[in-house]
C-alpha positions as CSV (number, residue, x, y, z in Angstrom):
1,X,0.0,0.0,0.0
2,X,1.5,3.3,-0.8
3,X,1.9,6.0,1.4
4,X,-0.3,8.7,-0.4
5,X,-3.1,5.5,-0.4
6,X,-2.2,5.8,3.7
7,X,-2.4,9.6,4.1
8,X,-6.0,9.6,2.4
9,X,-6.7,7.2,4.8
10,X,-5.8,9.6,7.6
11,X,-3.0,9.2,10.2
12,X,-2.3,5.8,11.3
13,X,-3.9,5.0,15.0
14,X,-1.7,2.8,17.3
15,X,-2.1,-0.5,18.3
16,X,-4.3,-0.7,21.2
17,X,-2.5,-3.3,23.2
18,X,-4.3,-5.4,26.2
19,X,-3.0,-4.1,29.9
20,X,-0.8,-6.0,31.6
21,X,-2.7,-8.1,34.4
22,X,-0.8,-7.7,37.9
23,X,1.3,-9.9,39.9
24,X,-2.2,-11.1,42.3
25,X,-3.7,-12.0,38.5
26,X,-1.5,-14.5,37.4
27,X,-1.0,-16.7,40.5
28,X,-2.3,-20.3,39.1
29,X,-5.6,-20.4,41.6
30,X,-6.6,-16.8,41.5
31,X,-6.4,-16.3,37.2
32,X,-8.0,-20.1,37.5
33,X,-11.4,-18.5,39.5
34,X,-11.6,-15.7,37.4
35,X,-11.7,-18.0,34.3
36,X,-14.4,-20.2,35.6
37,X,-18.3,-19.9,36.1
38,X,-21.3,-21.2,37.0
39,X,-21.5,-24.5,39.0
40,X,-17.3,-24.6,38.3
41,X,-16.6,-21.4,40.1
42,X,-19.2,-22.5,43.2
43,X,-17.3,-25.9,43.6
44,X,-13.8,-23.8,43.4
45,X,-14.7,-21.5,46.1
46,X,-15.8,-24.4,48.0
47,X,-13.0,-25.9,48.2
48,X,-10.7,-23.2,48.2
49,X,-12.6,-22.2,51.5
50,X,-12.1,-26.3,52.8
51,X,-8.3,-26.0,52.0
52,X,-8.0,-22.6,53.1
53,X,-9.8,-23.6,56.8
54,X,-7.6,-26.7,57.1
55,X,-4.7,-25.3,56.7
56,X,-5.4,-22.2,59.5
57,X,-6.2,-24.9,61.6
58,X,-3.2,-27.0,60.9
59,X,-1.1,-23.5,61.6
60,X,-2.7,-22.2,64.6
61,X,-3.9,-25.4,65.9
62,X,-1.7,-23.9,69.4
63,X,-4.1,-21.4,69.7
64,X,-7.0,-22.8,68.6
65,X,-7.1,-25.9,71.0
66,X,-7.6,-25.3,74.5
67,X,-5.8,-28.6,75.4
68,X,-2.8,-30.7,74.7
69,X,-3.5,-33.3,72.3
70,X,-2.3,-35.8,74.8
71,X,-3.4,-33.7,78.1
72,X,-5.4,-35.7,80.6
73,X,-6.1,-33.4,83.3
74,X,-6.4,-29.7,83.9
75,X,-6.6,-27.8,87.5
76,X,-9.9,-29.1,88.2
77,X,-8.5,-33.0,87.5
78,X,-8.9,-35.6,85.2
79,X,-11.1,-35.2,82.1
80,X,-12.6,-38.7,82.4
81,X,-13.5,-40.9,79.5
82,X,-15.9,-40.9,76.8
83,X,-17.5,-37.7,78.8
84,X,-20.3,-36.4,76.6
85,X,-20.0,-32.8,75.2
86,X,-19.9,-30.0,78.1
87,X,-19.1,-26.4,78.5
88,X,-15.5,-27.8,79.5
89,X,-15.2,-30.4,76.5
90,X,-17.2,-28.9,73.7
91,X,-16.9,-32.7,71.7
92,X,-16.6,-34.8,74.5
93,X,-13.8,-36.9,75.4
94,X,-12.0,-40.5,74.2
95,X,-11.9,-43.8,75.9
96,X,-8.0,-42.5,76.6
97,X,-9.7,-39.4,78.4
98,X,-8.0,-36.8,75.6
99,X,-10.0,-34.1,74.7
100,X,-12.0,-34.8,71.1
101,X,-11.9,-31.1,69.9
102,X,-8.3,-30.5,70.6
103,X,-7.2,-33.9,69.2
104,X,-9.1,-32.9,66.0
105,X,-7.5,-29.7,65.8
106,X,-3.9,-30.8,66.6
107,X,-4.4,-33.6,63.7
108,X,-4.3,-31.2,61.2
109,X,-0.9,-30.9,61.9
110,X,0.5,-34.2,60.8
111,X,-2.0,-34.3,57.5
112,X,-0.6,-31.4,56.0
113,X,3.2,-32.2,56.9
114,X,2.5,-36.1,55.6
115,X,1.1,-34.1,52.2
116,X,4.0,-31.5,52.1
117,X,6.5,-34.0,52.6
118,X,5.4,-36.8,50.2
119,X,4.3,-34.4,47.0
120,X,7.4,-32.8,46.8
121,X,9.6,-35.7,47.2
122,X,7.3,-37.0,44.3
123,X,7.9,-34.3,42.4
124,X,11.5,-33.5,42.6
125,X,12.3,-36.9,42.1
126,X,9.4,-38.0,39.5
127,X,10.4,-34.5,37.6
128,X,14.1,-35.3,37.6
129,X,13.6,-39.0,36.1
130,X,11.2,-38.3,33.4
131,X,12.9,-34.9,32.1
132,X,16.1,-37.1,32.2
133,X,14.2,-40.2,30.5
134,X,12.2,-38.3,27.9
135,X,15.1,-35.6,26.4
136,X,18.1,-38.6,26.8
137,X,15.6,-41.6,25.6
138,X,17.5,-45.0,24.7
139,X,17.7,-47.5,26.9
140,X,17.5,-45.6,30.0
141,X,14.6,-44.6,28.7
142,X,13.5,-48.0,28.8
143,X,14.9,-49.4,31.7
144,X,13.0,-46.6,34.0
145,X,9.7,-47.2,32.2
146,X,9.6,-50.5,32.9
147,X,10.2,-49.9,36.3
148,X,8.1,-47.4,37.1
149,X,5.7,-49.2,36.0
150,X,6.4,-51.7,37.8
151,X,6.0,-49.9,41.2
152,X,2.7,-47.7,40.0
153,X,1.4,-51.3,40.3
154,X,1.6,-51.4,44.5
155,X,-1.3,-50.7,46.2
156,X,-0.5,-47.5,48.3
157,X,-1.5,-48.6,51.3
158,X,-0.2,-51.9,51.7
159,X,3.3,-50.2,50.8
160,X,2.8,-47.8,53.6
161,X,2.4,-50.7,56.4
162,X,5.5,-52.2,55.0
163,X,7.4,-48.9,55.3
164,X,5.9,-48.2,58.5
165,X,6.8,-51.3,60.0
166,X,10.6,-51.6,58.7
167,X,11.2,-47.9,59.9
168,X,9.9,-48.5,63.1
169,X,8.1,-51.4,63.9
170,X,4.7,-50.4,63.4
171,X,4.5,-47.7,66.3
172,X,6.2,-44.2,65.2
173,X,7.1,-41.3,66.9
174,X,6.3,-38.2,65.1
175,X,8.6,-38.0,62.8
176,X,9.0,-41.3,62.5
177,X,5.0,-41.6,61.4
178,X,5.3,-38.9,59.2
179,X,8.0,-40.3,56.8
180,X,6.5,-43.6,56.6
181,X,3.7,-42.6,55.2
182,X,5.3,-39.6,53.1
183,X,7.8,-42.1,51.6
184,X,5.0,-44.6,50.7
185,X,2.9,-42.2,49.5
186,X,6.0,-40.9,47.6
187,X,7.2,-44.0,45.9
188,X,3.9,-44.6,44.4
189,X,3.0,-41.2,43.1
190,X,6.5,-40.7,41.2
191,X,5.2,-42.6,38.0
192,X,2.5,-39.8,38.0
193,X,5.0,-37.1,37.7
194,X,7.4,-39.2,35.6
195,X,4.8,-40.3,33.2
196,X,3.9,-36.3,32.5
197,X,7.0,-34.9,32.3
198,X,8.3,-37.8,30.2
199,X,5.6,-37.2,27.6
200,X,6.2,-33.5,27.4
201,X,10.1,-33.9,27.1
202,X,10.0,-36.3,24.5
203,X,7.2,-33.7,22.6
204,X,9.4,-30.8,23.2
205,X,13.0,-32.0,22.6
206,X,11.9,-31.9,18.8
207,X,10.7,-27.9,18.4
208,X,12.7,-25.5,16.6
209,X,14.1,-23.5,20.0
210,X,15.7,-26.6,21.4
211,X,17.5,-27.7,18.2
212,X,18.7,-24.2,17.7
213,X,20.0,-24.4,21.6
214,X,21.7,-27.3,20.0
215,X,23.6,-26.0,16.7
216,X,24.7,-23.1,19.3
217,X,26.4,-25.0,21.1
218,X,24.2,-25.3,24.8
219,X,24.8,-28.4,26.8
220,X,22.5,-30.6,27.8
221,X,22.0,-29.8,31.0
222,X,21.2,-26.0,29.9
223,X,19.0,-27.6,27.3
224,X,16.9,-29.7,29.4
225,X,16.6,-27.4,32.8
226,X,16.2,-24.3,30.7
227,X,14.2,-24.6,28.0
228,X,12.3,-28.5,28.4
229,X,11.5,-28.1,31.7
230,X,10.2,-24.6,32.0
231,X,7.7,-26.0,29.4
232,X,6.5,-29.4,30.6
233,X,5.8,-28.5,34.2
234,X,2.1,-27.0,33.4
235,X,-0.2,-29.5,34.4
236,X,2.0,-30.4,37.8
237,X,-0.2,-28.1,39.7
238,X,-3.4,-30.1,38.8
239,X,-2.0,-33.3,39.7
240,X,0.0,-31.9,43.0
241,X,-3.9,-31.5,44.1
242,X,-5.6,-34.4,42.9
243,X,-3.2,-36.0,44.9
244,X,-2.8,-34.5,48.1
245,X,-6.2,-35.8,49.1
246,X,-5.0,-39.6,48.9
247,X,-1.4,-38.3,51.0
248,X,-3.9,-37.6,53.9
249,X,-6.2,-40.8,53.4
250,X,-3.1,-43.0,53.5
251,X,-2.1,-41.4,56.7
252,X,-5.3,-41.7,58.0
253,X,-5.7,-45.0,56.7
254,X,-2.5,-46.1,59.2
255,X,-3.2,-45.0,62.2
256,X,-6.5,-46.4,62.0
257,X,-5.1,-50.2,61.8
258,X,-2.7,-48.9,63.9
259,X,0.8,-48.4,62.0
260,X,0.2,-44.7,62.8
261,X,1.8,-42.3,64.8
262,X,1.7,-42.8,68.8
263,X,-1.3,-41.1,70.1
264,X,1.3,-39.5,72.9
265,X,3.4,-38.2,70.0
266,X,0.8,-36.6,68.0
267,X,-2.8,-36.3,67.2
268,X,-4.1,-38.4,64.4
269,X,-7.5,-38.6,63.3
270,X,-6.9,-42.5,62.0
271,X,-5.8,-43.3,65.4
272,X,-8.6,-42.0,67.1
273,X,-11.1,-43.6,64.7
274,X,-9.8,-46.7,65.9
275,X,-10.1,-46.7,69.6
276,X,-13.5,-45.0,68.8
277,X,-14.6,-48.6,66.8
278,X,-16.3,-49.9,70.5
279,X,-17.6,-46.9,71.2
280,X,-19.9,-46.6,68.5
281,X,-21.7,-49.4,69.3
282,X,-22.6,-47.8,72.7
283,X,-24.1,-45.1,71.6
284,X,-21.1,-43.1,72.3
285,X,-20.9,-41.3,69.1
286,X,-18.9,-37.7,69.5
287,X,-15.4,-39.6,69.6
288,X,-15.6,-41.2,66.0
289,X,-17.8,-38.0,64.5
290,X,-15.4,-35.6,64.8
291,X,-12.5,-37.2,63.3
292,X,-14.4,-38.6,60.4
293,X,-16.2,-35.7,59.8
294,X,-12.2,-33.6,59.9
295,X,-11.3,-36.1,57.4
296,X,-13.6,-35.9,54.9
297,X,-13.8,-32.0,54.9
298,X,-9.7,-31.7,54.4
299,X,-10.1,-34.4,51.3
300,X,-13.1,-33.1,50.3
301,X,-11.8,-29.0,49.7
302,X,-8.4,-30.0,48.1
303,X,-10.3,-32.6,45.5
304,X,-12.9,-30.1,44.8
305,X,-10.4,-27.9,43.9
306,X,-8.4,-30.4,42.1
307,X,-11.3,-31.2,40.0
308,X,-12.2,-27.3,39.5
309,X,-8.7,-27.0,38.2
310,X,-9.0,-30.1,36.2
311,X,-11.6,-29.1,34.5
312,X,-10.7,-25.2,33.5
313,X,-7.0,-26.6,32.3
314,X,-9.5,-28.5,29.9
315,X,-10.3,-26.3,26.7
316,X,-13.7,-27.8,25.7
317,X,-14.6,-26.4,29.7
318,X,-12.8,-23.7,29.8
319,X,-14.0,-21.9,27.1
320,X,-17.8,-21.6,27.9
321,X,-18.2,-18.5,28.9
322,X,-16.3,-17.5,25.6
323,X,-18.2,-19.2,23.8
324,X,-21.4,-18.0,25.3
325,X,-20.6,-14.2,24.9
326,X,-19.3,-15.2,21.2
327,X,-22.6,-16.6,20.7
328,X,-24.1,-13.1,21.4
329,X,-22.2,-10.9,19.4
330,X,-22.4,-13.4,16.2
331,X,-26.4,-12.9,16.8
332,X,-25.9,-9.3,16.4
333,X,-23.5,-9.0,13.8
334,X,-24.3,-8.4,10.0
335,X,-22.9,-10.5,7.4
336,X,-24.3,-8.5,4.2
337,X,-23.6,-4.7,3.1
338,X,-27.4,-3.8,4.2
339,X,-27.8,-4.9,7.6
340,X,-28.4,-8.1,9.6
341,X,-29.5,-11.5,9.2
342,X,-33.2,-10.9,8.2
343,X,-31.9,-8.0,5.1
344,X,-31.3,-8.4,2.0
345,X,-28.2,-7.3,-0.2
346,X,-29.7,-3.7,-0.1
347,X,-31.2,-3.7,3.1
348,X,-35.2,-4.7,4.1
349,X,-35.9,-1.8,1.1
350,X,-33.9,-4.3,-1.3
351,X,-35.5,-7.7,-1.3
352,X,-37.8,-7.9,-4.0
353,X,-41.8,-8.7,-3.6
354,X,-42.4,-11.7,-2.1
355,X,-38.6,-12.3,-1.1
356,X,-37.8,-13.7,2.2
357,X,-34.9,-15.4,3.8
358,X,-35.6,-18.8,5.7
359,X,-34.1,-19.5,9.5
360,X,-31.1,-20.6,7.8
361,X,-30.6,-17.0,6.3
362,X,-31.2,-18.7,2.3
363,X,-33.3,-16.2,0.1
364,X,-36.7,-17.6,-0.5
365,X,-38.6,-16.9,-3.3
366,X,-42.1,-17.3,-4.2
């Protein structure tokens, strides 16, 4: 186009270019609720109101509990067991005589250093091995497949009771607890990880930007921790939450057939579950409510917002409100030089007598 074609044309505008969204606007959780809607933005609140409550609870659980979790007795004496709720113990207390609302909220503790623990040894280490297995390929590639495989096949549980017993005999301290299941949970959840970043190394080792890293001369190392990995490390966030949930039901799940951490250790809502089995058929029914009821609400927020996530990182979900205001604006846009939809070539004052267009916008005539 020539320049005398562009001054008739008047003096160029500039580009009108979208504003730059803030630091708050592009953490992962916060641009994934202003992406969703409906019914998907409901259950991602929920749950990011679950997780958010469990983990307060889990950090200020100090403050929050008006006991020890393994205090018997206070300056008025001994609690007493399986004492029904009171002004003094708002949920009762255990066969043991603990206090059920201050065990509940000193459990929180060990859940979320169990998930902590186990998801990011799963990740460093599944990361490492699949980046390393996709971008090198040959027959380490195939050796770790194999292998992986191999342990994705163990039931999580039963692995836990093994590790749990051969670090400490069944009965842990703390610490001890904590690792068993975190390295149970770990082993099984690093073919996850691998599987992912494997795929996405193998995908990416072949686009233009790494080859050119390549015929310049980069290492490996540079090539596969600067450029592969900073692109094949999306979807980790949606699987670090889809499986926190199971790190705290495996935790759970040991204490309650008692492979768990000692109750004078740490709370554990398993544990207590457990030693609540006999009082359930009493009628006594605060010491196994409470614990349950902890447990399903911590799984319950972080899968809901696993599943919110989930399903926004999915394009065919994603996309509906896009698609919905699209669907307005096509509805109001004309596609012929005289107006909408329902005019002809020269407008409603062009069609001819008797013309009309049918609901597929095809001129009719008589």
């Amino acid at each position: 186009m020539s320049a005398e074609t562009l001054s008739a044309k008047g003096p160029s505008t500039p580009a009108i270019r979208p504003p730059k969204r803030s630091l708050w606007g592009r953490l992962p959780v916060i641009h994934q609720l202003r992406q969703s809607v409906g019914l998907q933005r409901g259950m991602l609140i929920a749950g990011l109101v679950l997780t958010g409550l469990f983990i307060v609870v889990a950090i200020f659980a100090p403050v929050l509990a008006p006991y020890g979790f393994a205090q018997l007795r206070d300056a008025h004496g001994a609690f007493g067991a399986q004492q029904p709720p009171s002004p003094a113990h708002i949920w009762g207390t255990t066969v043991g005589g603990y206090d059920v609302f201050s065990r509940v909220l000193w459990g929180a503790q060990p859940a979320i250093l169990v998930l902590i623990v186990a998801v990011l040894l799963s990740i460093f280490i599944g990361v490492f091995l699949g980046l390393v297995s996709g971008y090198l390929g040959g027959w380490l590639d195939r050796v770790l497949v194999v292998i992986l495989d191999a342990i994705y096949a163990f039931p999580s549980l039963l692995l836990a009771i093994v590790v749990a017993i051969a670090i400490s005999g069944g009965q842990s301290s703390l610490w001890g607890g904590i690792m068993a299941a975190a390295i149970s949970i770990t082993v099984v959840y690093i073919p996850q990880y691998f599987r992912v970043i494997r795929s996405e190394a193998v995908r990416i080792k072949g686009e233009a930007y790494v080859e050119s890293a390549k015929v310049i001369g980069a290492s490996n190392g540079r090539i596969m921790f600067r450029h592969v990995l900073r692109n094949s490390t999306r979807t980790l966030p949606l699987i670090f939450t889809l499986n926190s949930s199971e790190a705290i039901l495996t935790l759970a799940g040991l204490g309650f057939l008692g492979f768990g951490i000692e109750p004078t250790a740490a709370a554990e809502w398993g544990y207590d579950l457990h030693k609540s089995l006999s009082d359930v058929t009493s009628g006594i029914w605060w010491t196994a409510l409470f614990p349950g009821l902890a447990i399903v609400i911590s799984v319950l927020g972080i899968t809901l917002v696993g599943e919110s996530l989930n399903d926004l990182a999915d394009p065919r979900l994603r996309g509906r409100r896009a698609v919905a205001k699209a669907a307005g604006e096509v509805a109001q846009t004309s596609v012929v030089p005289g107006g909408t939809l329902t005019a002809g070539p020269g407008g409603l004052e062009g069609l001819e007598d008797g013309e009309s267009f049918d609901e597929h916008g095809i001129e009719v005539r008589p």
